[in-house]
Backbone as CSV, one residue per row, in Angstrom:
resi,resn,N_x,N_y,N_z,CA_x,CA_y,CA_z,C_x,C_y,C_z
1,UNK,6.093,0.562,-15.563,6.209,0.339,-14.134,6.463,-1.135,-13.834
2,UNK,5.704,-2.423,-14.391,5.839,-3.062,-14.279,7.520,-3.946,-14.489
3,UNK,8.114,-3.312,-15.824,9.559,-3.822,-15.719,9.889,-3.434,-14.549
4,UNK,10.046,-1.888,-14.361,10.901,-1.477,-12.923,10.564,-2.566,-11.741
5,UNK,9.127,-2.646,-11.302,9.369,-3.718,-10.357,9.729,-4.797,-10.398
6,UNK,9.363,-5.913,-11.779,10.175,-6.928,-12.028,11.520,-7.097,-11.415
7,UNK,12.513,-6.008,-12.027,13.776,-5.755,-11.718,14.157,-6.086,-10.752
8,UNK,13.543,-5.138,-9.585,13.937,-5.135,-8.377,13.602,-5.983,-7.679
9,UNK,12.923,-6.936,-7.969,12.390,-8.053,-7.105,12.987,-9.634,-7.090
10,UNK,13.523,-9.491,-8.756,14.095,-11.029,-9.516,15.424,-10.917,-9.198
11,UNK,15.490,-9.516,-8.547,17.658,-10.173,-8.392,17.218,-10.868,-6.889
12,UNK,18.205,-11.980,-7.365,18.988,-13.166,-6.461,19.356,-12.258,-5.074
13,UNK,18.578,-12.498,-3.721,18.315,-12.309,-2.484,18.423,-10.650,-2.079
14,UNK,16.843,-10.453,-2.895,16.473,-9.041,-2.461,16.147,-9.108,-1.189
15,UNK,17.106,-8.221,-0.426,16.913,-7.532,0.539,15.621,-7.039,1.025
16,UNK,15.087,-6.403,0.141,13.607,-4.999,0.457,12.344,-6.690,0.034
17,UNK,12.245,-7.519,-1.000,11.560,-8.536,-0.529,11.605,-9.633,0.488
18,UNK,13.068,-9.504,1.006,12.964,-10.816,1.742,12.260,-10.385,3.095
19,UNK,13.022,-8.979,3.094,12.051,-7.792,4.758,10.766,-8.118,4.802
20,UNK,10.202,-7.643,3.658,8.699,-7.758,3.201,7.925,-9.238,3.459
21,UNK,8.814,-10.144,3.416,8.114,-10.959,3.887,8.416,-12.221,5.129
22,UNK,9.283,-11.230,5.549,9.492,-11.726,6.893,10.827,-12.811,7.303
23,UNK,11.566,-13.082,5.893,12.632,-13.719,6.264,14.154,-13.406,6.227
24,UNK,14.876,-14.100,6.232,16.160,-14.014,6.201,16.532,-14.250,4.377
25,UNK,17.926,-13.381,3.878,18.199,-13.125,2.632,18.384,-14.879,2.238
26,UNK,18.996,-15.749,3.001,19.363,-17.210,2.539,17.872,-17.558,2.180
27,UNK,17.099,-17.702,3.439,15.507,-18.479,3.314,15.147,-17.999,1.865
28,UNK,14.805,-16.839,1.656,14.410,-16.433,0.308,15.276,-16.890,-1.051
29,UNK,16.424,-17.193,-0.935,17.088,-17.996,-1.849,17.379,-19.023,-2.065
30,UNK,16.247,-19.702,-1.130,16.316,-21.319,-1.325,14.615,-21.139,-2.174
31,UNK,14.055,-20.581,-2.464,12.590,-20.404,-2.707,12.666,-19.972,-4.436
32,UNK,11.658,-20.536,-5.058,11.650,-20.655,-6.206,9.921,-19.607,-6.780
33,UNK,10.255,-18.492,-7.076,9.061,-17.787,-7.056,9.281,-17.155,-8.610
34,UNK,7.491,-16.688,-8.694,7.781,-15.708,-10.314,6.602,-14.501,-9.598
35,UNK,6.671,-13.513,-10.338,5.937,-12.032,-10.062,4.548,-12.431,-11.105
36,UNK,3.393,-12.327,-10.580,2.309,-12.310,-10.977,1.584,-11.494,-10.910
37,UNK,1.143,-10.693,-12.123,0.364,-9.150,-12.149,-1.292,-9.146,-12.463
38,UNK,-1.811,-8.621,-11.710,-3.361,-8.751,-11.629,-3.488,-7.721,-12.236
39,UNK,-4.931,-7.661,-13.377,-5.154,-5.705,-14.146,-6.982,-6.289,-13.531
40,UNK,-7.254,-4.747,-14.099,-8.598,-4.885,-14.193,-8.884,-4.375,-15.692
41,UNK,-10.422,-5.115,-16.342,-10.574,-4.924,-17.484,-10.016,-3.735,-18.302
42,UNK,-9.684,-2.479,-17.547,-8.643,-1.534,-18.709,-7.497,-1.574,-18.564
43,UNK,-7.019,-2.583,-18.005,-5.471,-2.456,-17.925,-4.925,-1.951,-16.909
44,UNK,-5.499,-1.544,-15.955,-4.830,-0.990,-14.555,-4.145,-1.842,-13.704
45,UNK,-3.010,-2.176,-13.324,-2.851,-2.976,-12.522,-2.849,-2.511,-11.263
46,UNK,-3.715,-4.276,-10.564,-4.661,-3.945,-9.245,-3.845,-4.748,-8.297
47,UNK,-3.051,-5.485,-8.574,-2.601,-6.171,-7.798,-1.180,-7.026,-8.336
48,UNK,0.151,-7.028,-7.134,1.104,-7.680,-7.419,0.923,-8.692,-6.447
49,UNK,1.332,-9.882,-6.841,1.478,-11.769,-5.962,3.138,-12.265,-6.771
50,UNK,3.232,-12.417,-5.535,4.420,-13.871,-5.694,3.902,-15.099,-5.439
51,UNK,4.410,-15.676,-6.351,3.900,-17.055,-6.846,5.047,-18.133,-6.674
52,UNK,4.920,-18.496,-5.325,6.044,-19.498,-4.635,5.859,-21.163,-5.782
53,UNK,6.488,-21.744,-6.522,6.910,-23.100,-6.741,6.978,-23.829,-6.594
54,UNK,6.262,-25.268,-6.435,5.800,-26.527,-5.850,7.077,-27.158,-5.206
55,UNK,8.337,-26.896,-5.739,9.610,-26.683,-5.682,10.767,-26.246,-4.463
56,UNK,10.096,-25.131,-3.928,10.387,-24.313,-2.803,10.410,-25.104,-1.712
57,UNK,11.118,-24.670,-0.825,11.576,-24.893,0.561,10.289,-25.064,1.548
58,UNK,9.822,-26.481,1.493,8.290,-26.383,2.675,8.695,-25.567,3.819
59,UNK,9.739,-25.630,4.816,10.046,-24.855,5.967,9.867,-23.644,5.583
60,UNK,10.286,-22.953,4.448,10.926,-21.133,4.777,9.819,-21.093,4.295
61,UNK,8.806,-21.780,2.840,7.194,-21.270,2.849,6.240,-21.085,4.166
62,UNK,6.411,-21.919,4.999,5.694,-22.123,6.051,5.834,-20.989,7.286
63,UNK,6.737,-20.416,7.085,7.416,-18.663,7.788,6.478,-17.662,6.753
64,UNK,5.745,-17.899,5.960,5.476,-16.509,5.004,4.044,-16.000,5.730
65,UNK,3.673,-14.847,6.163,2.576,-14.712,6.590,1.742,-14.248,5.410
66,UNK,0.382,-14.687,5.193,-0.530,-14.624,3.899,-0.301,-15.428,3.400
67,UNK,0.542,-16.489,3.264,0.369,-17.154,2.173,-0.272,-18.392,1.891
68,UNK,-1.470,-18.303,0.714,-2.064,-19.220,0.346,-2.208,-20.158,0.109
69,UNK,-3.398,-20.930,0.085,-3.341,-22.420,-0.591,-2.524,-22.795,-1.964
70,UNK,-2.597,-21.969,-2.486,-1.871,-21.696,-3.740,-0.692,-21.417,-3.546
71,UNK,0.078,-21.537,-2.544,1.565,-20.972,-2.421,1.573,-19.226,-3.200
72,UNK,1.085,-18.744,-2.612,1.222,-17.074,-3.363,0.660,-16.126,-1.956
73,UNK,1.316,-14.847,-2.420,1.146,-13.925,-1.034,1.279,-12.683,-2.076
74,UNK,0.255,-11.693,-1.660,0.245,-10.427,-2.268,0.930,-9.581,-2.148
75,UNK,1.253,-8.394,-2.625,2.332,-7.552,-2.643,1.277,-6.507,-2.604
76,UNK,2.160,-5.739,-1.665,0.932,-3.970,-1.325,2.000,-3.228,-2.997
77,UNK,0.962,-2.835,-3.911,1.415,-1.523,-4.837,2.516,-0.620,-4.618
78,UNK,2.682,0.001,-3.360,3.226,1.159,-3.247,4.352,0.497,-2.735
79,UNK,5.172,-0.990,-2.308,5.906,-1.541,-1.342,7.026,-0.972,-1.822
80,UNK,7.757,-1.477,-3.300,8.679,-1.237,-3.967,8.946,0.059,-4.520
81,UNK,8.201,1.262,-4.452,8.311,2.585,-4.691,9.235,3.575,-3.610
């Protein structure tokens, strides 16, 4: 599961993520992010985060709703299904 979402998330100005988080396909392609997978001790994964880049666009970060001190914003499980 985890490749499949990889996939769909790392091509160059996803559509279904940029919706998801509220911007325009350019804003999201000025932004420098990686997919970060949370498990719990058996391996379940509990949680997906994008992990925005010290790098990234201060303006179009500053449009992301949730997002952390850490430059990262969670992903609901079921988004990409």
């Amino acid at each position: 599961m985890l490749g499949e979402f990889q996939k769909q998330i790392q091509q160059p100005g996803n559509a279904k993520l940029a919706e998801y988080l509220h911007l325009e396909l350019a804003e999201l392609n000025l932004l420098d992010w990686e997919v970060k997978v949370e498990k719990d001790p058996m391996g379940v994964i509990t949680n997906y985060a994008i992990k925005f880049h010290d790098n990234s666009n201060e303006a179009v970060l500053h449009k992301i709703t949730g997002l952390s001190d850490e430059n990262e914003v969670d992903i609901d499980l079921n988004f990409f299904q």
